[in-house]
C-alpha positions in Angstrom: 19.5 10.9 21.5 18.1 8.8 23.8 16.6 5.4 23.2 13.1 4.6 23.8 12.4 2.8 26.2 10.0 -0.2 25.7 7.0 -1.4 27.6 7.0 -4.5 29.7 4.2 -6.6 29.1 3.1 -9.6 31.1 2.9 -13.7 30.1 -1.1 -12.7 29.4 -3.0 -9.2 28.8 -6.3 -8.7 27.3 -6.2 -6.4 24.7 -8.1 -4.9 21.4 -8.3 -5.1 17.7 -9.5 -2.0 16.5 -10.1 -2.4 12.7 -11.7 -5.8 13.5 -14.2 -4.1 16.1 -13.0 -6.5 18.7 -12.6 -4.8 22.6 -11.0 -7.4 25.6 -9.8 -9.9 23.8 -7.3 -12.4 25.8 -4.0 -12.7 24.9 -1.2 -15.4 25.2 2.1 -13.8 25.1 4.5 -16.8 23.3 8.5 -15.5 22.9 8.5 -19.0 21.1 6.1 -17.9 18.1 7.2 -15.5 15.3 3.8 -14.7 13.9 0.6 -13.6 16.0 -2.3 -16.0 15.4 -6.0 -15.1 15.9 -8.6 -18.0 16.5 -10.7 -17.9 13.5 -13.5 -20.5 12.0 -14.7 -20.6 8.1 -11.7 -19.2 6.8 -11.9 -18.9 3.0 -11.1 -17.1 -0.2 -13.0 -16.4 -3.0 -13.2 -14.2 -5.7 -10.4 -11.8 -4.3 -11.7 -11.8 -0.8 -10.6 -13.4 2.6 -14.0 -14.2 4.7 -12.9 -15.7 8.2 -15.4 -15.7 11.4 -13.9 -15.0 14.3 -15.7 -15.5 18.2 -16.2 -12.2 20.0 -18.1 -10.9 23.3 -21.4 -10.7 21.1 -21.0 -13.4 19.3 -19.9 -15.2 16.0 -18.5 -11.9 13.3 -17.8 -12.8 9.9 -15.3 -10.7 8.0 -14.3 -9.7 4.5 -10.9 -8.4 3.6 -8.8 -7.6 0.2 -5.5 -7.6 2.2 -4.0 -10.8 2.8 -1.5 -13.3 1.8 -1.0 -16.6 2.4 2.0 -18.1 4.9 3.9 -21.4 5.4 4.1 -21.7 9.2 5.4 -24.1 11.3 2.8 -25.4 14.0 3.5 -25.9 17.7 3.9 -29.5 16.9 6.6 -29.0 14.1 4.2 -29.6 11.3 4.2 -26.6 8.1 1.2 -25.2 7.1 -0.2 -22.6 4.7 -2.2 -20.0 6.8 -4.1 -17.1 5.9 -2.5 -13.7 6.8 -4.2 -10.6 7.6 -2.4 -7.4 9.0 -4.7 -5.1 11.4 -4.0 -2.9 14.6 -3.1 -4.1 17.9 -4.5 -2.2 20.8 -1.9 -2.0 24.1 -1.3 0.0 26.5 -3.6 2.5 24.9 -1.2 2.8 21.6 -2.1 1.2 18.6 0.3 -1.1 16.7 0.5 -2.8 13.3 0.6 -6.7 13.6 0.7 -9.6 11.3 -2.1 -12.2 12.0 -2.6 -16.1 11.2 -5.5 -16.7 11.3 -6.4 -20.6 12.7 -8.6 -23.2 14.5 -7.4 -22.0 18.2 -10.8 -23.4 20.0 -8.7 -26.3 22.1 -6.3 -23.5 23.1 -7.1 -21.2 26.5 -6.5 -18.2 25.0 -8.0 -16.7 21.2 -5.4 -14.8 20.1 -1.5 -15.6 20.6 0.7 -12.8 20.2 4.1 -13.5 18.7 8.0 -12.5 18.7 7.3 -10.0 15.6 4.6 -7.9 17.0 6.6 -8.4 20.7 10.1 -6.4 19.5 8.2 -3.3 20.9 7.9 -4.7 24.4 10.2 -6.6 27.2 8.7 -9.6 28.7 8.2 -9.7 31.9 6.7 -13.3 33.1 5.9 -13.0 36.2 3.2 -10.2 35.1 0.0 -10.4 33.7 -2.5 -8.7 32.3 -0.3 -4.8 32.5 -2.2 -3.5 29.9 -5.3 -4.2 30.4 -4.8 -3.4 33.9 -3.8 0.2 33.2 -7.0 0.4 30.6 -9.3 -0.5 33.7 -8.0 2.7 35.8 -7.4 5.1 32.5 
């Protein structure tokens, strides 16, 4: 049996969360991160629930979920930190895939959502590339 072959995706793309409701959203691709992260404001619990606001195309979203879980993650800058978790669909190259989200204050970064060694074991890097997927959306 053959193995699959993987998709190459580029240092950036621009790509969708379905469940969230979110379409274009730009992506950092970091080999250096283990978790995905997703640039989120308000982030709170409270009686069972995670509410989080999140910046899309149309504006501020607020969201309620029942699954998360809470995450010690180690920052850029070396410092831990609990983080919320969420797990929702990643949208690339047309093919939907489950990912594990932090959800953090990413406003002084370029790019809203960073996508991380976990959800990038379905794909080869390819740095010299950018934006594949969404590229291939546009002509779909």
């Amino acid at each position: 049996m053959a193995k699959k072959q993987k998709l190459v995706i580029g240092r950036l793309d621009v790509i969708d969360l379905p469940d969230l409701g979110v379409k274009d959203i730009h992506a950092k691709i970091d080999t250096g991160a283990y978790r995905s992260s997703l640039h989120c404001k308000k982030v709170h619990q409270e009686h069972g629930f995670l509410y989080f606001t999140l910046h899309t195309d149309t504006g501020y979203q607020e969201y309620a979920t029942r699954d998360w879980t809470q995450k010690v993650v180690k920052s850029s800058n070396g410092k831990a930190q609990k983080r919320y978790v969420i797990k929702t669909r990643m949208r690339i190259f047309g093919k939907n895939f489950m990912a594990s989200i932090s959800l953090t204050d990413r406003s002084k970064m370029k790019n809203p959502l960073l996508i991380g060694r976990k959800m990038l074991s379905h794909f080869v890097v390819d740095v010299t590339q950018k934006n594949l997927s969404y590229n291939k959306k546009k002509t779909s």
